[in-house]
C-alpha positions in Angstrom: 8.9 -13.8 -36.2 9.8 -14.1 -39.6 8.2 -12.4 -42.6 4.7 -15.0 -43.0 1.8 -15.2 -45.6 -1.1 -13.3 -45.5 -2.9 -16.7 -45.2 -0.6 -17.9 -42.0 -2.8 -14.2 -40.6 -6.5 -14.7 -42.2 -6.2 -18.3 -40.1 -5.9 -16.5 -37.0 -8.6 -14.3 -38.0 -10.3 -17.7 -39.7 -10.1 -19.8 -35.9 -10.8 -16.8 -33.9 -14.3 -16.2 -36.0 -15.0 -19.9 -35.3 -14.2 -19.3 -31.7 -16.5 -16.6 -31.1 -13.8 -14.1 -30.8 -13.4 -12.3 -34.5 -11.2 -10.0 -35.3 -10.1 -8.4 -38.6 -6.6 -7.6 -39.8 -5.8 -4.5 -41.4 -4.1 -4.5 -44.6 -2.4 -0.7 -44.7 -1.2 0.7 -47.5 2.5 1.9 -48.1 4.4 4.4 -50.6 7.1 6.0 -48.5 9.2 5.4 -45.5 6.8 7.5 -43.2 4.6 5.6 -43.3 5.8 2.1 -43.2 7.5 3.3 -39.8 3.9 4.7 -38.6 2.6 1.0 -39.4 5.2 -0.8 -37.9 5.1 1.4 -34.7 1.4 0.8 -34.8 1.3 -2.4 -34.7 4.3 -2.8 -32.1 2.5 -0.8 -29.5 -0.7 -2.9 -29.8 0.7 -6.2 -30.5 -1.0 -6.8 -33.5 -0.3 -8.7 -36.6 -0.4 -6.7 -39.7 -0.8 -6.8 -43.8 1.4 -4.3 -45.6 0.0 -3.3 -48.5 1.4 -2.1 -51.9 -0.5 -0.8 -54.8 0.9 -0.9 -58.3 1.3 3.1 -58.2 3.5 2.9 -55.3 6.0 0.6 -56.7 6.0 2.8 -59.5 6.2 6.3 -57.4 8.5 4.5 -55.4 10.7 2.4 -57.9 9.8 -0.7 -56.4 13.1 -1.7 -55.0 13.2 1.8 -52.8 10.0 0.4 -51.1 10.9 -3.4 -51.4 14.0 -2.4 -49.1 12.0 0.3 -46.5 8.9 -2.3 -46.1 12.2 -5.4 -45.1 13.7 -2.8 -43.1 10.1 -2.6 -41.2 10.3 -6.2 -40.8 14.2 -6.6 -40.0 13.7 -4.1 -37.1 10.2 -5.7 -35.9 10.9 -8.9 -35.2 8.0 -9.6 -32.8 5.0 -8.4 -35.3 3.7 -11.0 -37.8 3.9 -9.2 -41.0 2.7 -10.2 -44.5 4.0 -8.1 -47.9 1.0 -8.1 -50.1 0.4 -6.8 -53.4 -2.5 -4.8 -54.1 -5.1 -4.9 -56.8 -2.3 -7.0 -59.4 -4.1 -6.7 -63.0 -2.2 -9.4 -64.9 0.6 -12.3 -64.3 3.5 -10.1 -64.8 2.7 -7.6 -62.2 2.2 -10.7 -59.9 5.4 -12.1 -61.2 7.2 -9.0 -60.4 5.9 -8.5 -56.8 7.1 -12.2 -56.0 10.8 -11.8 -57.3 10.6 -8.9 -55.0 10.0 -11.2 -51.8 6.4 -9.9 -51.2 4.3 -13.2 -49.0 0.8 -12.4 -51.1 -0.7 -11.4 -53.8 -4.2 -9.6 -55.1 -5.2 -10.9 -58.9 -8.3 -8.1 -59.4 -9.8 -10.2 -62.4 -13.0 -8.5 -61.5 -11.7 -6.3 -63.7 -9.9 -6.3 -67.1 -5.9 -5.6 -67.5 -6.8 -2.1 -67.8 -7.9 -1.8 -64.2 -11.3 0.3 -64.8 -13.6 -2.1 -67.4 -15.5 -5.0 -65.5 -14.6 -8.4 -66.8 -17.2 -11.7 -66.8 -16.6 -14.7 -64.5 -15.1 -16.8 -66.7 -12.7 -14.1 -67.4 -11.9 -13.9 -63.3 -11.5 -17.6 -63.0 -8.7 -17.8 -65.8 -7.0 -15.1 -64.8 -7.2 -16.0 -61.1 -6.3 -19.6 -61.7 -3.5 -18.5 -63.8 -2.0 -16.6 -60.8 -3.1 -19.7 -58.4 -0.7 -21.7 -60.3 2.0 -20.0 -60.0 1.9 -18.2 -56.2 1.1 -21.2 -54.7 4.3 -23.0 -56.5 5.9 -20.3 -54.8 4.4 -20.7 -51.1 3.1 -17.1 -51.8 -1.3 -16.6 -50.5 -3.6 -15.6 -53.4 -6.3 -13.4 -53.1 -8.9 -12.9 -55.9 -12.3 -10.5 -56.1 -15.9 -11.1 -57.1 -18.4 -8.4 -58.0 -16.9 -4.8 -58.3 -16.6 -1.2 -56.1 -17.6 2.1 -56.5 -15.2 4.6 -56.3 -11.8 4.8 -57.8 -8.6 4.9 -55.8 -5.0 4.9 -56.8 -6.4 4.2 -60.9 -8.2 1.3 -60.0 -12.0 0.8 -60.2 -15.1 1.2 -62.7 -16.8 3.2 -60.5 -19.9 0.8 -61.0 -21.0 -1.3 -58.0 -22.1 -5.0 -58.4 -22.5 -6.7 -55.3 -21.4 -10.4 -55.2 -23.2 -13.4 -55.6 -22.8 -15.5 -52.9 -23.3 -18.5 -54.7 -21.3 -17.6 -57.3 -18.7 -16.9 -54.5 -18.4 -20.7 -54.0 -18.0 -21.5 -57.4 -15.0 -19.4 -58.3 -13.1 -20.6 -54.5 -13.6 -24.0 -55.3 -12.7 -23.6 -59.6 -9.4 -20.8 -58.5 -8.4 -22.2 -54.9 -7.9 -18.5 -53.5 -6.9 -18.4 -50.1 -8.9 -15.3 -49.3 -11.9 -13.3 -51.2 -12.7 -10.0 -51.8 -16.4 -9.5 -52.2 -18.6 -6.8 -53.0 -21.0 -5.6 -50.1 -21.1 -2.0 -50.9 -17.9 -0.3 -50.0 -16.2 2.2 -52.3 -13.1 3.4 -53.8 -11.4 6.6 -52.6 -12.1 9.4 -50.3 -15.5 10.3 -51.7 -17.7 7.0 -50.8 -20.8 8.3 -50.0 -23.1 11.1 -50.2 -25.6 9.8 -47.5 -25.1 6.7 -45.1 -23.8 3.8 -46.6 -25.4 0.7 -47.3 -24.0 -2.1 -46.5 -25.2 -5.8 -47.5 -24.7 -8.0 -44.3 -26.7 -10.2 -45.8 -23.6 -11.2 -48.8 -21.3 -11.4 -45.8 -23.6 -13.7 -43.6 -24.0 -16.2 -46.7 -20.1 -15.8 -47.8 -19.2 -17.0 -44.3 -21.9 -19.9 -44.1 -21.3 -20.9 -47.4 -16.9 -20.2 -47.3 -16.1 -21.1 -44.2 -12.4 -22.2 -44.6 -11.6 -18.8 -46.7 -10.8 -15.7 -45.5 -13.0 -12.3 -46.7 -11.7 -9.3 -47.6 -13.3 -5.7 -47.5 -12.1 -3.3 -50.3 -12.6 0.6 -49.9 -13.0 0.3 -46.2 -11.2 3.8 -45.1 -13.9 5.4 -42.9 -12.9 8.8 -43.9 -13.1 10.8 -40.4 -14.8 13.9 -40.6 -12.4 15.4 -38.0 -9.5 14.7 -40.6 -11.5 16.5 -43.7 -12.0 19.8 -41.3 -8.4 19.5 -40.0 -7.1 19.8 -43.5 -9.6 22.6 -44.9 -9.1 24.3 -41.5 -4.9 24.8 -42.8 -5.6 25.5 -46.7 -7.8 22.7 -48.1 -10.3 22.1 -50.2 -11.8 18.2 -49.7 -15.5 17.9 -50.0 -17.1 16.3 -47.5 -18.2 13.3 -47.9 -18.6 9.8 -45.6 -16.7 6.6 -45.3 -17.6 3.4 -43.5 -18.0 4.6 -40.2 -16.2 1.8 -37.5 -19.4 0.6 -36.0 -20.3 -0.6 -39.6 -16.9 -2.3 -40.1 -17.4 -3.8 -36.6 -20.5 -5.4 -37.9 -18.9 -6.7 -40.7 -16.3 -8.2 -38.4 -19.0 -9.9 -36.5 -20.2 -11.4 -39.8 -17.0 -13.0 -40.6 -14.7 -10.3 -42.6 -11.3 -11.0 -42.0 -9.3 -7.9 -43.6 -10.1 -4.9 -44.2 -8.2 -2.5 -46.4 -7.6 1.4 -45.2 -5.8 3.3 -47.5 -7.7 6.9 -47.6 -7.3 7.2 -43.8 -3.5 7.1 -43.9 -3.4 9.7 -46.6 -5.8 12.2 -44.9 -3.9 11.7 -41.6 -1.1 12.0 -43.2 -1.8 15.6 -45.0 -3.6 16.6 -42.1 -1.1 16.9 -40.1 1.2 18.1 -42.4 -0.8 21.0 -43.4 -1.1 22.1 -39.4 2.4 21.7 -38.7 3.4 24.1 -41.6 0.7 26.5 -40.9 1.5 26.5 -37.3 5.5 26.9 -37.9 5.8 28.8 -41.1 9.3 29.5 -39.9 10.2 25.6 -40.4 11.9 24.5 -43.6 13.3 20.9 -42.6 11.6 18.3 -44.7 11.9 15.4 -41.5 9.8 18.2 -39.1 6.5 17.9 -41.3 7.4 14.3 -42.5 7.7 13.8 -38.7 4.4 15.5 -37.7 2.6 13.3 -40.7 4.2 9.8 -39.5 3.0 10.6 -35.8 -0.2 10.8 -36.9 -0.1 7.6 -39.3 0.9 5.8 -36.5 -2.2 7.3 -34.3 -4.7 6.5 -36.9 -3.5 3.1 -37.7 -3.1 1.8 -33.9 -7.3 3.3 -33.3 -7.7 1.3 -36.2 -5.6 -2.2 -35.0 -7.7 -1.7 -31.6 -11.4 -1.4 -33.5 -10.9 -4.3 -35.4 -9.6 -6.0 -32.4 -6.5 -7.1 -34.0 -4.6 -5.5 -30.8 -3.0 -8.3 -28.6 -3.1 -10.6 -31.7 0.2 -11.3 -32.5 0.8 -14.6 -30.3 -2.4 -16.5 -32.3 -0.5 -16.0 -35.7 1.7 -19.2 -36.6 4.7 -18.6 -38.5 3.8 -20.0 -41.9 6.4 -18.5 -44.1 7.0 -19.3 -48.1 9.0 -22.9 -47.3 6.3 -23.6 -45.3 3.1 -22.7 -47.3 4.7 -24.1 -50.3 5.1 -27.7 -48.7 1.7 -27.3 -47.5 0.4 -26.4 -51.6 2.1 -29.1 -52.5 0.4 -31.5 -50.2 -3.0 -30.4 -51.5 
C-alpha cells in the first residue's frame, strides 16, 4: 500500500468504534534509523497499520532530509503496512509548511499553545491558528490534527506543564469553526517520563462526551507512554539514575479505547527501551566497541515494545480495514466538501 493519511487510518479506527470493535493506532515517534526499522518491523509482524511520528526536535537533530529519507525507506521496503508521516506538535504555519514539502501525509497545529511551545494560548487564538493550517493541508490532501485544553509534563520542549482538561462542548465548537480531521483533548495524561507521582487520573467522562458529541472525528491521546517500571529498573540496574515515577498503565489506555480514543501517542516508551537495552548490552560486553552491536540491541528492543503496544491497542491484524486514501485522493475529497 502506498504512503496514506492519517485520516485514511483514524476511519478504520472511526468504523471499527461504531462497530463495536475499537481499536487505537499508535502514533510512534522517530529520530533515527533504529528506530524507524523497530517500527516498521513492528508493525509488519502484527499486521498493523501505523502513524510515524516526528517531532520538531528530531527534524532538527536529524536535519530533516536524513530522516525524511530513512522514514520513505521504511515505507519503500514495507509495502503491505498502511503508514501515515505525521508531524508532531507544529507551532506555526511554516513549520507545517515545511513538513508538507517534505512529503509527510499529516500534520499537528498545537494552537493550545502559543508559537513558543510552553505558554497556553485562548480559544480564539487555537481556532485561527488551526484554521490557518486547515486551509492550507487540506489544499494539499494532507489530515489536520488540532488540540484543546493542555498537558502536564514537558517532552521534547513542548508543554506548560499546566493541565486544563477539555471542554467538551467547547470541543464541538472548534471541530465544526477549524474542520480538523482528528482532536487531541485533554483527559489528564502528561508530558515526558515523569507523569505521575501516584495513579493517574483519568477523566473518562471528557472522552465519553467527546465521542457522543464528535462522532465523525477521530481523538487523540497526548503523553500516553506508560512508562514500564521493568524499563526504569533495567536501566538503573546498568548505570542509571531515572526516578521512578508512573505512566498510563495499558489497562487505562484500554479504557480509553473503549470510550472512543483513536490514537495514542508513545514516545517515552521507545526511548526507555531503547537506553535500556543499550545500557545492558554495554555492561554485559564491555569488550564490544561496534556502534551497530548496541544500536542493534536497542532496535530489538524498539521493535518488542512497539509490537506489545500494536497488540494492546488491538491495532494487530488491522492493516486490511485501512483504505488507501493517499494525498490525490484526500485532496479530491477536500475539495468536494
Amino acid at each position: 500500500m502506498p504512503l496514506v493519511t492519517s485520516r485514511a487510518i483514524l476511519e478504520a479506527s472511526l468504523e471499527a468504534f461504531r462497530a463495536g470493535r475499537p481499536f487505537a493506532v499508535g502514533a510512534y515517534n522517530v529520530n533515527n534509523m533504529e528506530q524507524m526499522q523497530g517500527i516498521m518491523r513492528a508493525a509488519k509482524e502484527t499486521n498493523s497499520p501505523v502513524i510515524v511520528q516526528v517531532s520538531r526536535g528530531a527534524l532538527k537533530y536529524a536535519e530533516d532530509k536524513y530522516l525524511r529519507n530513512i522514514i520513505m525507506a521504511g515505507v519503500e521496503l514495507n509495502p503491505e503496512v498502511p503508514i501515515a508521516v505525521h508531524l508532531d506538535h507544529g507551532n506555526n504555519l511554516e513549520a507545517v509548511k515545511r513538513a508538507i514539502d517534505l512529503g509527510f501525509t499529516s500534520v499537528m497545529i498545537d494552537g493550545s499553545l502559543l508559537e513558543d511551545g510552553k505558554t497556553p494560548s485562548d480559544f480564539a487564538y487555537n481556532v485561527r491558528v488551526t484554521s490557518e493550517v486547515v486551509k492550507y493541508a487540506h489544499d494539499r490532501g494532507v489530515s489536520v490534527e488540532g488540540e484543546l485544553g493542555t498537558l502536564g509534563g514537558i517532552e521534547d520542549g513542548v508543554g506548560s506543564g499546566k493541565a486544563h482538561l477539555t471542554d467538551p462542548d467547547q470541543a464541538v465548537e472548534f471541530v465544526e469553526r477549524t474542520g480538523v480531521d482528528a482532536l487531541a483533548i485533554s483527559i489528564g495524561t502528561s508530558h515526558g517520563a515523569f507523569k505521575f507521582k501516584g495513579e493517574p487520573k483519568i477523566s473518562f467522562e471528557v472522552i465519553k462526551r467527546c465521542r457522543e458529541l464528535l462522532p465523525n472525528t477521530a481523538l487523540v491521546s497526548h503523553g500516553s507512554s506508560s512508562v514500564p517500571a521493568e524499563l526504569i529498573e533495567e536501566i538503573n540496574r546498568y548505570g542509571g539514575k531515572l526516578e521512578h515515577a508512573k505512566g498510563v498503565p495499558i489497562e487505562v489506555l484500554q479504557q480509553a479505547i473503549a470510550y472512543g480514543i483513536n490514537k495514542i501517542n508513545v514516545d517515552t516508551d521507545i526511548r526507555l527501551a531503547a537506553t535500556a537495552a543499550t545500557r545492558k548490552f554495554l555492561a554485559e560486553h564491555p569488550e564490544k566497541f561496534d556502534q551497530r552491536d548496541y544500536a542493534g540491541a536497542a532496535r530489538e528492543a524498539i521493535a518488542r515494545e512497539i509490537a506489545a503496544r500494536m497488540r494492546a491497542f488491538g491495532t494487530a491484524g488491522r492493516a486490511p480495514e485501512v483504505k488507501p486514501l493517499g494525498l490525490e485522493e484526500m485532496k479530491a475529497r477536500y475539495a468536494r466538501g
